[in-house]
C-alpha positions in Angstrom: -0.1 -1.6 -0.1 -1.2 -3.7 -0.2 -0.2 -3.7 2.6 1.4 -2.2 3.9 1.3 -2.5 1.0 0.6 0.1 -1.6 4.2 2.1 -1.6 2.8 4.6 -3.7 0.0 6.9 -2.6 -1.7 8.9 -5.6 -4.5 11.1 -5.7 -7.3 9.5 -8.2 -9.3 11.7 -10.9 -12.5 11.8 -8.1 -10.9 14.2 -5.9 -12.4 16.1 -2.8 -14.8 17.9 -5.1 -16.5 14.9 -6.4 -15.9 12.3 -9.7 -15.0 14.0 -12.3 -17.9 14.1 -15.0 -16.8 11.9 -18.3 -18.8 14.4 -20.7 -18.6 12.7 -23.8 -18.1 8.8 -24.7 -14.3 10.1 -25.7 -13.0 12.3 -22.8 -9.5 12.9 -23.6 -8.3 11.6 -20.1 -4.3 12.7 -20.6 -2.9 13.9 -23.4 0.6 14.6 -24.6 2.6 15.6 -21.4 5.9 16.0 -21.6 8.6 14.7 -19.6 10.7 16.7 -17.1 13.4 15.3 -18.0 15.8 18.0 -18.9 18.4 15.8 -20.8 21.2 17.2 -17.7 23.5 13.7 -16.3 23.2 13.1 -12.7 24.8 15.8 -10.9 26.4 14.6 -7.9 28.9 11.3 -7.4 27.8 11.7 -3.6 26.4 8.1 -3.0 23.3 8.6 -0.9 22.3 5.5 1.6 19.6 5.1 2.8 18.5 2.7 6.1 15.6 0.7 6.2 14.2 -1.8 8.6 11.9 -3.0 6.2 12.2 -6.1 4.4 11.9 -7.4 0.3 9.4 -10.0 0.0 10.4 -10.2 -3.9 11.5 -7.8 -6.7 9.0 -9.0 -9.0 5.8 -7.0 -9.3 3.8 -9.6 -9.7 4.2 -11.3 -6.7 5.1 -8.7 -3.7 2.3 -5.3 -2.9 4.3 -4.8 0.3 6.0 -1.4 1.3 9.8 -2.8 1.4 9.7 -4.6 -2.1 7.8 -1.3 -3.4 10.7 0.5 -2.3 12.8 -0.9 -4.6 10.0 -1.6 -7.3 9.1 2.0 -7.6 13.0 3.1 -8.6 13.7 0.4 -11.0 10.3 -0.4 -13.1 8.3 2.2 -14.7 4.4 2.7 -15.1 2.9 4.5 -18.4 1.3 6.8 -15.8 2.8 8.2 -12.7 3.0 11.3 -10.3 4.9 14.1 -11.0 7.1 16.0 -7.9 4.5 18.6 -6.3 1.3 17.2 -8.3 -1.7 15.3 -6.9 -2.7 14.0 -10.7 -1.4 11.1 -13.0 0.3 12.2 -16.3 2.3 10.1 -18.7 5.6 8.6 -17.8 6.2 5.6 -20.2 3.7 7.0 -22.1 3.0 10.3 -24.1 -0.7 10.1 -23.5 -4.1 8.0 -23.0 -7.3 8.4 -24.0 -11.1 7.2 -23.0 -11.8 6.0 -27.2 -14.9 4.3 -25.9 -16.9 3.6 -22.7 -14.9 0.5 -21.9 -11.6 1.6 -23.5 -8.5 3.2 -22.9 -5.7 3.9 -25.2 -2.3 4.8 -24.3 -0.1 5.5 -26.6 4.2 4.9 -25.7 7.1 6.8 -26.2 9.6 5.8 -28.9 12.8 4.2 -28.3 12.0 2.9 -25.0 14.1 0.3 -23.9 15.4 -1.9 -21.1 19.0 -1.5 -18.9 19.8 -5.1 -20.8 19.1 -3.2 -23.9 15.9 -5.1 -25.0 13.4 -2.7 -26.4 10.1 -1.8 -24.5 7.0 -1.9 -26.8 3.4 -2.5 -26.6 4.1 -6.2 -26.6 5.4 -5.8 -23.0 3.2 -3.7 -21.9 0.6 -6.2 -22.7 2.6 -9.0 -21.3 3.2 -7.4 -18.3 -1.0 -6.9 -17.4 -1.9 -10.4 -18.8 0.9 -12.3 -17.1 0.1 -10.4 -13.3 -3.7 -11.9 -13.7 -2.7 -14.9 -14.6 -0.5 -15.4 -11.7 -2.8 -13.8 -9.6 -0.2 -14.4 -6.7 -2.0 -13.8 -2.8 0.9 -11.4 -2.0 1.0 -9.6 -5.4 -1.6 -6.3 -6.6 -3.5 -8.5 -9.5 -6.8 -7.5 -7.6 -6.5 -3.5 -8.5 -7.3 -5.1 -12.3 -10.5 -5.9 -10.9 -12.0 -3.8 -14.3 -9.4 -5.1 -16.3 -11.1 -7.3 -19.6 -8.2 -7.9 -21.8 -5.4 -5.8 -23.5 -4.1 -5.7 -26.5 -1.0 -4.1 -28.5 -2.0 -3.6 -32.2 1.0 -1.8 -33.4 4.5 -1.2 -30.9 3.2 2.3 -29.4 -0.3 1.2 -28.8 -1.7 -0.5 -26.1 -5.5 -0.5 -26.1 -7.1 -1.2 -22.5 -10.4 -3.0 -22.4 -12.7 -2.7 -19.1 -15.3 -4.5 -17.7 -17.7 -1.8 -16.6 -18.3 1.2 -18.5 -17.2 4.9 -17.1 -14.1 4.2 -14.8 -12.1 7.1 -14.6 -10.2 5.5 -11.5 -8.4 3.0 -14.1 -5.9 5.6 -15.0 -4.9 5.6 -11.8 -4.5 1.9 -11.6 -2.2 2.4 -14.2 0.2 4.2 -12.1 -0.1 1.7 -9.3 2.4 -1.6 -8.3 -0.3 -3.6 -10.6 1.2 -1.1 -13.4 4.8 -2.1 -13.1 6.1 -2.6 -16.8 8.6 -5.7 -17.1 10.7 -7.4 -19.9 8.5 -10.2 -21.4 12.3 -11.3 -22.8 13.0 -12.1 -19.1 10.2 -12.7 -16.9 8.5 -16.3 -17.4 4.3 -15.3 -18.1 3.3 -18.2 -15.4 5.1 -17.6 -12.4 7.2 -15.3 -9.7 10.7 -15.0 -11.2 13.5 -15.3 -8.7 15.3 -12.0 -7.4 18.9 -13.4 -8.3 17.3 -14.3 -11.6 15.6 -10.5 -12.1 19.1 -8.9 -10.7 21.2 -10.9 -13.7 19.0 -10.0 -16.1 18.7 -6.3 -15.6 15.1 -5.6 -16.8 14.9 -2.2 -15.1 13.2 1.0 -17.1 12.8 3.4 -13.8 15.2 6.2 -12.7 17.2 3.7 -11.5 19.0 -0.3 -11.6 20.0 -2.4 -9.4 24.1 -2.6 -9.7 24.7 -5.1 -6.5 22.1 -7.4 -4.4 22.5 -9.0 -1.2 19.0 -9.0 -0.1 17.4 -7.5 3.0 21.3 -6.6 4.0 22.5 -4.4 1.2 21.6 -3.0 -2.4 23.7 -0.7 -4.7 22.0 1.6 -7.3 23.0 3.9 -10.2 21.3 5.9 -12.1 19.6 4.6 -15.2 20.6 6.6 -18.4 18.0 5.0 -20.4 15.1 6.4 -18.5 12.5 8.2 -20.1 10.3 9.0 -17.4 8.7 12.2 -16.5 10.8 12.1 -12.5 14.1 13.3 -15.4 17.6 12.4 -14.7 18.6 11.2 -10.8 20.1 14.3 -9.0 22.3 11.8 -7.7 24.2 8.8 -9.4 24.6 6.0 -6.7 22.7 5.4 -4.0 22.7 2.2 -1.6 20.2 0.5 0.7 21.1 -0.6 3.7 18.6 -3.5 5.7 18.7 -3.2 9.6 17.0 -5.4 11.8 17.2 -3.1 14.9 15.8 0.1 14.9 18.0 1.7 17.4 21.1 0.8 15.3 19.4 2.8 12.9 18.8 5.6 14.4 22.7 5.9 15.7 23.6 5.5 12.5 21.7 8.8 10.9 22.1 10.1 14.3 26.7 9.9 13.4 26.0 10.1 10.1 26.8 6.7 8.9 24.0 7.0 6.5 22.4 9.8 5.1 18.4 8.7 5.2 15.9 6.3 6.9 13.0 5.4 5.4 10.7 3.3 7.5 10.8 2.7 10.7 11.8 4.3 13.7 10.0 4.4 17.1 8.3 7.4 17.9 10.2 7.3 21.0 13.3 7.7 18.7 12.1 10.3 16.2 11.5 12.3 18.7 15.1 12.1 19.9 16.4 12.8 16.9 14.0 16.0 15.4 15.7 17.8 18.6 19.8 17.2 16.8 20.7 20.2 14.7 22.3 18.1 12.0 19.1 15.9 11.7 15.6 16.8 9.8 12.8 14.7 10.5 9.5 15.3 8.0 6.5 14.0 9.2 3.1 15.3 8.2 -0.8 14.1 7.1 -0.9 10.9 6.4 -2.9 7.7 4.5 -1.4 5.1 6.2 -4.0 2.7 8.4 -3.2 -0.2 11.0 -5.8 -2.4 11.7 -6.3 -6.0 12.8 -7.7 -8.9 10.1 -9.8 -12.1 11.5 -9.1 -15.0 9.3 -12.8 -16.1 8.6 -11.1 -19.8 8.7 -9.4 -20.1 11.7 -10.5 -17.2 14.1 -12.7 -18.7 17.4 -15.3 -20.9 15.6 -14.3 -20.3 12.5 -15.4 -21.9 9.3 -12.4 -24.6 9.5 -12.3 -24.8 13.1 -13.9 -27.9 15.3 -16.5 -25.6 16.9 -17.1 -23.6 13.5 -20.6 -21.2 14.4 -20.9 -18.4 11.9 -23.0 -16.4 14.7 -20.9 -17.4 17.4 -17.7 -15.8 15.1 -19.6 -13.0 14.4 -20.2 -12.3 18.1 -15.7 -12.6 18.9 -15.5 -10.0 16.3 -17.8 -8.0 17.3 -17.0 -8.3 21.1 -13.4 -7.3 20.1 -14.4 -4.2 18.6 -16.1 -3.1 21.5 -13.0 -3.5 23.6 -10.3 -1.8 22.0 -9.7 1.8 23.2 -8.1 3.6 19.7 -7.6 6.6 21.7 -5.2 5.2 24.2 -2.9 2.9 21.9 -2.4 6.4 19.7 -1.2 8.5 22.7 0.3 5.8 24.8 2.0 4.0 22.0 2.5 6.9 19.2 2.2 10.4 21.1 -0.1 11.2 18.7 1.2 11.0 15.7 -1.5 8.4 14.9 -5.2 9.4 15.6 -7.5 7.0 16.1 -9.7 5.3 13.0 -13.4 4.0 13.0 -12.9 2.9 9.6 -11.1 1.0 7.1 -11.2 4.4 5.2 -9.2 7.6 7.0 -10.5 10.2 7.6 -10.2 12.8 5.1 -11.6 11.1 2.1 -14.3 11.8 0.7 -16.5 9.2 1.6 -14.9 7.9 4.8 -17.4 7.3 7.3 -16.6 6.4 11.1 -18.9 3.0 11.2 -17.0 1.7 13.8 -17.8 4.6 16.4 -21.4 4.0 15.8 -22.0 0.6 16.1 -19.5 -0.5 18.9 -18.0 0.3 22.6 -19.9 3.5 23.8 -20.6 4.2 20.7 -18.6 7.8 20.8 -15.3 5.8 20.2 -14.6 4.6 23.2 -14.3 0.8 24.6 -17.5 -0.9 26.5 -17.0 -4.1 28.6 -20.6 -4.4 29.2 -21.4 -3.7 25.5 -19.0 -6.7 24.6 -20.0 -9.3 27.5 -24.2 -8.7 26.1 -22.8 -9.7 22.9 -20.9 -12.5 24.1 -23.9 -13.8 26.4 -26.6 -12.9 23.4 -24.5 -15.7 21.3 -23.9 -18.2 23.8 -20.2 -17.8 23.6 -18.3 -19.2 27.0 -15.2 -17.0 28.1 -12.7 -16.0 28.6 -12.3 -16.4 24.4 -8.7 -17.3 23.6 -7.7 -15.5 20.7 -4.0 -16.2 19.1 -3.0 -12.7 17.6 0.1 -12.3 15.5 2.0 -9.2 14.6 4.9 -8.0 12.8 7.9 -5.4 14.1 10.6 -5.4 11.1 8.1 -4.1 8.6 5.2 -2.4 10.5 8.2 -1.1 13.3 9.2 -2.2 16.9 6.3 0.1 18.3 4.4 -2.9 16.8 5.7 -5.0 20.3 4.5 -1.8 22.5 1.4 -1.4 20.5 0.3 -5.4 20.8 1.2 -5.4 24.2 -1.6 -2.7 24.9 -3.8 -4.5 22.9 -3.4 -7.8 24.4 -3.2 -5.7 28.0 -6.9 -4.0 26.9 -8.2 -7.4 25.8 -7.8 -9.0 28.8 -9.1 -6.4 31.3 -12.1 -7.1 29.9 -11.9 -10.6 31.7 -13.6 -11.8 28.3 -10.6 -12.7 26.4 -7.5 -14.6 26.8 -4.9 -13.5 24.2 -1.8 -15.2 22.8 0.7 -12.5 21.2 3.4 -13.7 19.0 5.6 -12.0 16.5 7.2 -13.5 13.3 9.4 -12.1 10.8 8.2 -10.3 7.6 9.4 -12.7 4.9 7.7 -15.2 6.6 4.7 -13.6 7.9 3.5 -13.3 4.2 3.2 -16.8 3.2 1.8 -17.9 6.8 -0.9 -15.5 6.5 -2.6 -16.7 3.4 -2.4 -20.1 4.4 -4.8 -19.2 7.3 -2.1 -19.4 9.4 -2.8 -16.4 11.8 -6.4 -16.5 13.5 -6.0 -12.6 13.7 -3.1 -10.4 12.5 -1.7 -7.2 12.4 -1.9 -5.6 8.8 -1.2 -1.9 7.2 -2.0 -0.4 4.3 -0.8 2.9 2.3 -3.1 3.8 -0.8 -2.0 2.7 -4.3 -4.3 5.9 -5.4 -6.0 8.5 -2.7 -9.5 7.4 -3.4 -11.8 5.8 -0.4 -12.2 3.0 -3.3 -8.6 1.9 -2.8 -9.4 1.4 1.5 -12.6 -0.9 -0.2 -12.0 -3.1 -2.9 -8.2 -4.3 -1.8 -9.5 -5.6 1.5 -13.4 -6.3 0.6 -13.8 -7.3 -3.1 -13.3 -10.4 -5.1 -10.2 -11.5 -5.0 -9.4 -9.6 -2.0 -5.6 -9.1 -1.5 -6.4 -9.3 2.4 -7.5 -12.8 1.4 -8.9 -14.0 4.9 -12.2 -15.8 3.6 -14.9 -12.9 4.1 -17.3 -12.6 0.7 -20.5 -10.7 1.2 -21.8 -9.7 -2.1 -24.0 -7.2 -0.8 -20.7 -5.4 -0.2 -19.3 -6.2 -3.4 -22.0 -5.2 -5.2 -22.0 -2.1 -3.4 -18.1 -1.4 -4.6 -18.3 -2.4 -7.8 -21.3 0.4 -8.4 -19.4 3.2 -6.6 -16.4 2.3 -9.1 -18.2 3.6 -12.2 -20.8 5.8 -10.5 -19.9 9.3 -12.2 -22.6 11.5 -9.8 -20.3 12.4 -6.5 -23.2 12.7 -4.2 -24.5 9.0 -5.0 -21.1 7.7 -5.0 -20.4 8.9 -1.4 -23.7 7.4 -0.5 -22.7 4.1 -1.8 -18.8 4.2 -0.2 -21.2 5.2 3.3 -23.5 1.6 2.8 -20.4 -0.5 1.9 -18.6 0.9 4.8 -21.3 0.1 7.1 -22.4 -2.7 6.1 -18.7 -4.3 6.4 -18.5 -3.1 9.7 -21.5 -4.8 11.1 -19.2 -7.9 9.9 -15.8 -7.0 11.7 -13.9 -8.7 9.1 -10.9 -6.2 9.8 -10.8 -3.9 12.9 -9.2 -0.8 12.2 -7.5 0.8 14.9 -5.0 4.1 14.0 -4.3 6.5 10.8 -0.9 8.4 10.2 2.1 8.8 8.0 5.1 7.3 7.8 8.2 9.8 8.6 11.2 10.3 6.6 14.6 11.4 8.6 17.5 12.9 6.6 20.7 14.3 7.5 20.9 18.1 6.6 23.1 18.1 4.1 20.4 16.0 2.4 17.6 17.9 0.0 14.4 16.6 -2.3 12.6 15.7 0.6 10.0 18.3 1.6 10.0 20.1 4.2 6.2 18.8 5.7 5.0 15.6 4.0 1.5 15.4 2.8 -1.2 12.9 2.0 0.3 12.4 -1.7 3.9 12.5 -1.1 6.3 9.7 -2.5 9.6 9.0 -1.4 11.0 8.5 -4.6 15.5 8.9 -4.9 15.4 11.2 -8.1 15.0 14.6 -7.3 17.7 13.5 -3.9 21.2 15.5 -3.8 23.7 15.6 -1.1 25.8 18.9 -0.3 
């Protein structure tokens, strides 16, 4: 999420207590669920709107993995495999089942009748357009990499899609399934070589979630109603119509759930400002654990002698990076900027996985978490590096939130007391900070990420594998290697030792710095309900199980 950009946190078959074991060749992975769908219309004409400060890089899956397109992705197309309300597994949504019929195969099998809002049916056919056409296009800002294991598909009858894997013994591909790489879309509509156009997407109504799209003005305002086609396991929308609404302050926002105006925001609000509102009586703010990470990316290319730069020296690099990570102090950017409702993070794992390992307290600063100018100046010295270094940093407030200003001002302000570093803080805008950064455009950046799946494999192979949706020129293939055995290793002990070596051994490389872990709140007005009380680490903020009072 990717970035941030995986929407939709999941929790993977290797859970807390370990892989789980594939017993025979054909483990029945998922069979048969039914839906929840209870065959009731949506119950309440109440439109619900919701407010947003993030912004839509594109409505087609193949070319956006970012938070505010997933927000609309996730309502309007459907995976074969998704999350029910109150469970951490997968089970079928599109789908009536899927099974492991060989080491390097999965079969899914569809539900009948499926069929678009436009009224073209949904078979096999588009299924396997949909996967072959995302790797194809392979776009930078789209999730092709989670098909990293991905060999070929193929549709031998209209209810059958048969999955073919690379490596043998991945029982995290179900869970790619249910993932923004999973999206299924109408190969009647979509071209199979390139990003279709939103005003394109919108004409053609090609949605098969809980919800379409009924009006589009984008980034400023987007109407909904409830799909009556959908098949899914999330059932009928509680609530027929709900709307969208794009803000590009956040204290408008906030005065507008604070009177009322709208009924939700979803992402973002300063902390400053939540904590305003948790203390109105006609205001609920959820909040709770969280898998969301903010870190800083080096562009291998253009950082201070980078690869493409006039003074390009690969130790020289290494040494910036490095020196950087010994300066940052974690602990006072998460109770300065964010009271503490982000803790700090030593790597790009959080803490709570199984596997996560806190690299980045070991090998840098004081080496107990904690910044060390001396520690960063011997480094500096060692590699014959002159300073101060001037390092252009770039960050984002409309889709990371304005705390983003207050948090790169501390870590411009922490830089520079160092006396090593000279920093140049700029901000663009979301829709445009995507494109720039791919180009190598941004020497270092701000970046976030929420899990497609909660597995430490999903922290690993988006930012450090081939093909690395990060995309900022790092390749070791000691650490690839590294990822690609912990993907299929079925024994939980050696698969934690192998997420331990890979984290490590990309930390000695700084080619992201992490810096904080936390969740993203939800505010509702009261008379909203479907939102739980306390959010955890799986939780989805999905509009069908939303009512108004």
């Amino acid at each position: 999420m990717a970035l941030d950009s995986a929407p939709t946190p999941n929790r993977p078959f290797r859970s807390g207590l370990g892989a789980i074991s594939l017993g025979t060749a054909f483990l029945v992975a998922l069979t048969g669920c039914t839906s929840s769908k209870d065959g009731s219309s949506a119950s309440s004409e109440a439109a619900i709107t919701i407010g947003t400060t993030d912004q839509v890089t594109s409505l087609d899956p193949a070319g956006a993995w970012d938070a505010g397109s997933g927000t609309i992705e996730s309502e309007v197309y459907a995976t074969l495999l998704s999350q029910k309300y109150g469970s951490a597994e997968v089970s079928p949504d599109l789908a009536t089942g899927i099974k492991l019929t060989g080491p390097k195969e999965y079969t899914v099998t569809l539900k009948k009748g499926l069929k678009f809002t436009n009224g073209h049916e949904l078979t096999s056919s588009d299924v396997k357009f949909s996967f072959d056409r995302d790797l194809k296009i392979a776009d930078e800002n789209g999730p092709s990499s989670l098909l990293y294991n991905l060999a070929s598909v193929a549709a031998p009858d209209p209810t059958t899609v048969v999955f073919t894997l690379k490596s043998a013994n991945d029982t995290l591909f179900p869970q790619v399934l249910s993932t923004a790489a999973g999206y299924i879309v109408d190969e009647q509509v979509f071209p199979a070589d390139k990003i279709l156009d939103d005003k394109s997407i919108v004409a053609a109504k090609p949605w098969n979630g809980p919800y379409g799209v009924k009006s589009y003005d984008k980034n400023s305002l987007v109407s909904f109603t409830a799909n009556a086609d959908y098949k899914g396991q999330l059932g009928t929308p509680k609530t027929k119509n709900v709307q969208l609404k794009y803000y590009t302050d956040a204290s408008n926002l906030k005065l507008d759930v604070q009177q009322g105006t709208i009924d939700a925001v979803y992402r973002t609000l300063t902390t400053a400002d939540l904590g305003d509102l948790a203390k109105q009586k006609d205001v609920k703010v959820h909040t709770g654990s969280g898998n969301g990470i903010r870190y800083i990316v080096f562009d291998f290319a253009t950082q201070p002698y980078g690869t493409k730069t006039k003074s390009a020296d690969a130790k020289k690099a290494l040494a910036v990076r490095q020196a950087v990570a010994d300066s940052v102090d974690r602990s006072q950017l998460a109770q300065q900027v964010y009271k503490n409702t982000y803790q700090p993070l030593y790597s790009s794992v959080p803490d709570g996985l199984t596997g996560a390992t806190a690299s980045f307290k070991s090998l840098y600063g004081d080496k107990k978490g904690g910044p060390d100018k001396a520690a960063a100046a011997a480094r500096l010295k060692a590699a014959k590096v002159s300073t101060p270094v001037t390092l252009n940093l770039q960050y984002n407030s409309d889709h990371y939130g304005s705390s983003s200003a207050d948090e790169y001002a501390l870590v411009k302000t922490q830089l520079e007391a160092t006396g090593l570093f000279k920093v140049n803080l700029q901000s663009t805008e979301w829709t445009q900070y995507g494109k720039d950064r791919v180009k190598h455009l941004y020497p270092l950046y701000q970046l976030g990420w929420y899990a497609d799946y909660l597995d430490a494999d999903n922290y690993l192979s988006p930012f450090y594998a081939a093909n690395s949706w990060v995309a900022n020129g790092y390749a070791d293939p000691a650490v690839r290697a590294l990822i690609s055995k912990e993907e299929t290793e079925t024994d939980a002990a050696k698969r934690t030792e192998l997420l331990k070596q890979a984290q490590d051994k990309a930390a000695a490389q700084v080619p992201l710095l992490p810096l904080l872990q936390g969740s993203t709140a939800i505010v509702t007005r009261t008379d909203i309900s479907g939102v739980p009380q306390e959010l955890d680490s799986t939780y989805q903020f999905r509009w069908a199980g939303l009512s108004k009072k």
